[in-house]
C-alpha positions in Angstrom: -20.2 2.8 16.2 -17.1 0.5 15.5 -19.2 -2.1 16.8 -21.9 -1.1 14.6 -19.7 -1.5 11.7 -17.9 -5.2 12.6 -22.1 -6.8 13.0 -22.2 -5.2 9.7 -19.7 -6.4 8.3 -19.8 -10.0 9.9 -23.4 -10.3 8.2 -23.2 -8.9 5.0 -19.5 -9.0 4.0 -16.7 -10.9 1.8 -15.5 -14.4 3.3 -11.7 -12.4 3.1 -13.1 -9.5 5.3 -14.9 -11.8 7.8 -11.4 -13.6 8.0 -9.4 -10.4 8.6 -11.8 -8.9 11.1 -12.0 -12.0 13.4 -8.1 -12.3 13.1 -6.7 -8.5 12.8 -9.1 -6.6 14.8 -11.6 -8.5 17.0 -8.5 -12.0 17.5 -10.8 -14.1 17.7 -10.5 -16.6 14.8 -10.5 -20.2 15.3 -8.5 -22.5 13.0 -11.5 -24.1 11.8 -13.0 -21.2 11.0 -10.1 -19.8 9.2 -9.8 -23.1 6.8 -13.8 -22.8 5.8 -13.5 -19.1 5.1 -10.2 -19.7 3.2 -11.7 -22.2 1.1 -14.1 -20.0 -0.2 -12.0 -17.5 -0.9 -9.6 -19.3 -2.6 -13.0 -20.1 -5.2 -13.2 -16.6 -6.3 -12.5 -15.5 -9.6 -10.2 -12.5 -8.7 -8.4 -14.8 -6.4 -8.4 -17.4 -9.2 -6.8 -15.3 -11.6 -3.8 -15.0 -9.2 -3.2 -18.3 -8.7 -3.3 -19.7 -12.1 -1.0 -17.5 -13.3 1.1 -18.7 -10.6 4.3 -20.3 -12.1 6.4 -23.5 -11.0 9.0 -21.5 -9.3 6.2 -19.3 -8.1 6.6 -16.3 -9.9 3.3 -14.9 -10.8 2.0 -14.1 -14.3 4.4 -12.5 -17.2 5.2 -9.4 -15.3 6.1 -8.0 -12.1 5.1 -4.0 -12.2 1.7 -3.8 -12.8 -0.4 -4.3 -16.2 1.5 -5.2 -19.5 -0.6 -5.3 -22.9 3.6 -6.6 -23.9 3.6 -9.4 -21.4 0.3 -10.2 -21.5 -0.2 -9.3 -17.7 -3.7 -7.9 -16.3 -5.0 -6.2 -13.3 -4.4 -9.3 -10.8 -2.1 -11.8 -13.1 0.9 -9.9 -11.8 3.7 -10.5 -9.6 3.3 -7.2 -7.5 -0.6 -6.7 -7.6 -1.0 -10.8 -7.3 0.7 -11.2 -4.4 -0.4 -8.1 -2.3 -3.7 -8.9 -3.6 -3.3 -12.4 -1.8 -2.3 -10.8 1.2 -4.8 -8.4 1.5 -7.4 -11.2 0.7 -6.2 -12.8 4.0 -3.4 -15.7 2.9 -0.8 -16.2 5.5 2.8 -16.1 4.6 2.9 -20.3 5.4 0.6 -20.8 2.8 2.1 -22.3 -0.4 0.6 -19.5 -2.5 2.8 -16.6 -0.2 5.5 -19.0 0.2 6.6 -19.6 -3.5 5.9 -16.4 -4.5 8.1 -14.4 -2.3 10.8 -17.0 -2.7 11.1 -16.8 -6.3 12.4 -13.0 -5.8 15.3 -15.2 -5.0 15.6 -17.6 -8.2 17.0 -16.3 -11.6 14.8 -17.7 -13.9 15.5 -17.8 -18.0 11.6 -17.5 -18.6 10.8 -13.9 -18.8 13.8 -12.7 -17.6 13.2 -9.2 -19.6 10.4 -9.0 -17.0 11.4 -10.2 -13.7 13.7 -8.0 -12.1 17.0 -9.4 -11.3 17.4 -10.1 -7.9 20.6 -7.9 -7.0 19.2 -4.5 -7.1 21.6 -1.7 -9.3 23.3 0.3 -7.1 22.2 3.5 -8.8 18.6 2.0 -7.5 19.5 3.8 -4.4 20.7 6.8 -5.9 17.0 7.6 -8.0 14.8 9.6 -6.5 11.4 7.4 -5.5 12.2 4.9 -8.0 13.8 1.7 -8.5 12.5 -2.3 -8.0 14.1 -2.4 -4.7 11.4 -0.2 -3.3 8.3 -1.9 -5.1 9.9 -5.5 -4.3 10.4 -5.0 -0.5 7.6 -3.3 0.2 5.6 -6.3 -1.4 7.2 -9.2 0.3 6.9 -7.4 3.5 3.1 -7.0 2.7 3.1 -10.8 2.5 4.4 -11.0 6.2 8.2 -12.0 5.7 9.6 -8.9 7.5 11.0 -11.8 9.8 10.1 -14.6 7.5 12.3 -13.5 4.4 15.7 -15.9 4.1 19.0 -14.2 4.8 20.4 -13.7 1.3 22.5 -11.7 -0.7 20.6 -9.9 -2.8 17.8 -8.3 -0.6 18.2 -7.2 2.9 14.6 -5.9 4.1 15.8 -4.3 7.3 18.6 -1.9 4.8 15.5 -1.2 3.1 13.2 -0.2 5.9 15.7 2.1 7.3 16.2 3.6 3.8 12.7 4.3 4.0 12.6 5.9 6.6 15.2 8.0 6.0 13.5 9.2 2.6 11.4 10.7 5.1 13.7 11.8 7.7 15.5 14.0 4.7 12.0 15.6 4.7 12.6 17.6 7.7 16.1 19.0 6.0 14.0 21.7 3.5 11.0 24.4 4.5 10.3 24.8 0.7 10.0 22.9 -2.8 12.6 25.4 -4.3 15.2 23.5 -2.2 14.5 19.8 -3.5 13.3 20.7 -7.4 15.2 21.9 -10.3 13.7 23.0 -13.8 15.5 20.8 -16.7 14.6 22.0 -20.1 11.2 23.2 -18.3 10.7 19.8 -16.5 10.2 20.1 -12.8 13.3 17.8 -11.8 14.8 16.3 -8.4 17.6 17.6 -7.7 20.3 14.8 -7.5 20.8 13.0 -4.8 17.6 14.0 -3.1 16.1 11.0 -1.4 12.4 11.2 -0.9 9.6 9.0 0.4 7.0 7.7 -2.2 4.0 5.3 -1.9 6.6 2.4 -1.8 8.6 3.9 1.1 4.9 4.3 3.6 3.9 1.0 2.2 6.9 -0.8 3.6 6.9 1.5 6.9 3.0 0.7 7.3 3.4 -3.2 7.1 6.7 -3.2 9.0 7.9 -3.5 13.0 11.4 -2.9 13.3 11.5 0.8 12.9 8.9 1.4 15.3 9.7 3.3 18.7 8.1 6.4 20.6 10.9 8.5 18.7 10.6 7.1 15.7 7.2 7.2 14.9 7.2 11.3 16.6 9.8 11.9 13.7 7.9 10.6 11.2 4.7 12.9 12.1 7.2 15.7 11.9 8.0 14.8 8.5 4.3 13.9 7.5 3.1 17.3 9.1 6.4 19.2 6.9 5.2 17.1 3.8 1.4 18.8 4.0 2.9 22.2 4.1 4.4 21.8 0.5 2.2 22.9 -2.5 -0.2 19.8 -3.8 -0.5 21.5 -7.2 -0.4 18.7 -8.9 2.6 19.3 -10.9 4.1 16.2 -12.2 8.3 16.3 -10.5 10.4 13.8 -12.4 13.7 11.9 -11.8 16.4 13.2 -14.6 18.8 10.3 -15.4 21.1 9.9 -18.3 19.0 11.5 -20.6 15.7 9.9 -19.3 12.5 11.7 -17.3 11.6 9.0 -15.0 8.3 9.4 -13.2 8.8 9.0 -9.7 6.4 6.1 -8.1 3.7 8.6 -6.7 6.4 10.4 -4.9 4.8 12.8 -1.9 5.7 16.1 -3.5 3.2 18.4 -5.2 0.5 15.6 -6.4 -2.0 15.5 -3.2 -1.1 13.4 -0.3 -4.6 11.7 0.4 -6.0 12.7 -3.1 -8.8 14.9 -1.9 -10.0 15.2 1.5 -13.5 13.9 3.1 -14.7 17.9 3.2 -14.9 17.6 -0.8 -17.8 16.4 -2.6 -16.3 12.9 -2.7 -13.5 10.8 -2.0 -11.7 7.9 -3.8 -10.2 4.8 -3.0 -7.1 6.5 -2.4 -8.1 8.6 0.4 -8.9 5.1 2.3 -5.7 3.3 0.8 -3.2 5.8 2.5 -5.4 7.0 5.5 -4.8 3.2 6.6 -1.2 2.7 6.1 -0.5 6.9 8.0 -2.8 4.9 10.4 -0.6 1.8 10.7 2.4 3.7 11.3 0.7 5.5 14.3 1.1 9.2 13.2 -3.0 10.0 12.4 -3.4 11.9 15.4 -0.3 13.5 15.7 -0.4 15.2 12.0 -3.3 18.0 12.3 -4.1 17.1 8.4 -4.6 13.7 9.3 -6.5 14.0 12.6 -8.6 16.3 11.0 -9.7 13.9 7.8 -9.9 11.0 10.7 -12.4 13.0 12.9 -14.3 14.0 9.5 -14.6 10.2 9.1 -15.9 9.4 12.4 -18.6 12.3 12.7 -19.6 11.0 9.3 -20.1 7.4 10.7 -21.9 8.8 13.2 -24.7 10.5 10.8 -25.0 7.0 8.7 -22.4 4.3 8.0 -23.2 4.1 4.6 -20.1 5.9 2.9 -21.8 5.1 -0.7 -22.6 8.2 -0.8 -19.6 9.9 -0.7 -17.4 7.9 -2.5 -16.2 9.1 -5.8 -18.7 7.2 -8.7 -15.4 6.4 -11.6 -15.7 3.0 -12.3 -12.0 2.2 -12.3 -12.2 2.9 -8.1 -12.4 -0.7 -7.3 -9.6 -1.2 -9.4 -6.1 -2.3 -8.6 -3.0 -1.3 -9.6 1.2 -1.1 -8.3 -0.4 2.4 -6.3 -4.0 1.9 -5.3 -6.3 -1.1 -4.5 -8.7 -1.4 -1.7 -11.7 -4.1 -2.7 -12.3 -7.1 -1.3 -16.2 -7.9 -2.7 -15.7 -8.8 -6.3 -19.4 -7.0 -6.9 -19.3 -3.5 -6.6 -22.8 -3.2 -8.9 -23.8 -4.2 -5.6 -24.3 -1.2 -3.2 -24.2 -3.4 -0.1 -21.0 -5.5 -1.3 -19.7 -2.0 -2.3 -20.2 -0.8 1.6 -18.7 -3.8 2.8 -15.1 -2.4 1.0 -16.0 0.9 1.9 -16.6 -0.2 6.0 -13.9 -2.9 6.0 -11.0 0.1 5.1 -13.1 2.9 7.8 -12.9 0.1 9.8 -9.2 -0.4 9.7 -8.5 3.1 9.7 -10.4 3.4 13.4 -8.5 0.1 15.0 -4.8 0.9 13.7 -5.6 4.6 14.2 -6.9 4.3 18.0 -4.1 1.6 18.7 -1.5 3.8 17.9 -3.0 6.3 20.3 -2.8 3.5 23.0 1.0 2.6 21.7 1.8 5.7 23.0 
């Protein structure tokens, strides 16, 4: 089947996911190969938009979280989608694109200071529950491939960061029940304070990242996925109280559904592949039942047909991107087959990091 999948991919895909196959999962790229394919990639509109918002110092576009209609940033001309969107398109971190970009976290720069974080994060950043730039900046220059890279500074330290992480979800194990982490605050479901706890931001970096990784490590953090599954996914919105101010967390894993629906449903969205990958990265699919059981779903359905079309949730925003979600590749989702490519590419991923954390083990 997995073979199945790469010949199908390898004829009918994106340049970017021929790239990443040949070099992530079958490691067989040549550097030839890699320059042609990276020159037509770097031709493509989506990719273009990145890179000519690209600043002198690097900085990309107006804004770094996300959209502004204020700062005039869009879906890719930002600093967090652009650059994870360059990564994820296949750009190494030696290429001048990645290179500039995670070193202007680094610079202070006058223009559009209001919105470019300032490198020294606050120290109450720390202190917010699954909030705060340092999360959504780490996780993003580790996504570019500087976990090692990233200049010794003294503003960001990545490996503080990825411990913090996971501790958010170490803390996890500390509470059997919601009542023991939420508060009600003028009938706002509330954090209690002082309640570290893992968000998108906090699997993001532990997905993309090498240093916390160990037999023990990655057993705890099933533990605290499997714990995390038992809670209620009402979809309740919790907040962050803070000097007056509800702050919503950054998809924080309490309450609003893990996966956001499960491959037994009618369909699934882009965010069902988005975090089934990076649980998958970390190694802990098999070892949390939830998991396993949405990963074997996926592999009996591959078995009955590969194309996933068909179950894959018909909103048009799904091949969006966004600070949270983004998983296409093809630029031409009216395409069904271009749309399957995206759709194979993240199964695909899903199967290699899920079965080589088996072997890990």
């Amino acid at each position: 089947m997995k073979e199945k999948i790469i010949n199908y991919l390898l004829t009918h895909a994106d340049p970017s996911i021929v790239l990443r196959i040949k070099r992530e999962i079958l490691q067989n790229l040549s550097e030839k190969e890699e320059t042609e394919l990276l020159d037509q990639i770097i031709l493509q509109k989506n990719v273009q938009s990145v890179l000519q918002a690209q600043k002198a110092d690097g900085w990309i576009g107006n804004y770094f979280h996300g959209m502004s209609g204020k700062y005039g940033a869009g879906m890719y001309d930002n600093m967090e989608v652009g650059l994870r969107y360059l990564a994820e398109k296949g750009f190494l971190p030696k290429s001048d694109y990645l290179y500039k970009a995670v070193h202007s976290f680094l610079l202070e720069s006058e223009e559009n200071k209001i919105a470019r974080p300032h490198p020294k994060a606050p120290v109450n950043d720390y202190e917010l529950t699954a909030c705060g730039l340092y999360l959504m900046r780490s996780s993003v220059i580790i996504r570019a491939g500087y976990e090692q890279l990233f200049p010794q500074n003294d503003f960001i330290d990545l490996t503080f960061d990825i411990n913090y992480s996971f501790k958010t979800f170490a803390n996890v194990l500390n509470f059997s029940s919601v009542d023991e982490v939420i508060d009600t605050h003028r009938k706002k479901a509330c954090f209690k304070p002082d309640t570290p706890w893992p968000c998108v931001y906090d699997l993001r970096i532990l997905a993309h990242s090498k240093a916390w990784k160990s037999t023990e490590s990655i057993t705890l953090l099933a533990k605290s996925v499997s714990r995390l599954f038992t809670f209620p996914q009402s979809g309740v919105d919790i907040y962050t109280y803070n000097k007056g101010q509800y702050i919503s967390p950054c998809h924080a894993f309490i309450h609003i559904p893990i996966l956001g629906g499960s491959i037994s449903d009618e369909f699934i969205g882009s965010h069902w592949f988005d975090m089934m990958e990076l649980f998958a990265r970390c190694g802990v699919v098999k070892k949390v039942e939830a998991l396993k059981k949405e990963y074997l779903s996926l592999l009996e359905r591959l078995d009955e047909d590969i194309d996933l079309t068909t179950i894959f949730s018909k909103h048009k925003s799904e091949n969006s991107w966004s600070p949270y979600d983004g998983i296409a590749l093809e630029e031409n989702w009216r395409s069904k087959i271009k749309k399957q490519c995206d759709l194979l590419f993240r199964a695909l991923l899903i199967i290699y990091y899920t079965e080589l954390g088996t072997s890990a083990d």
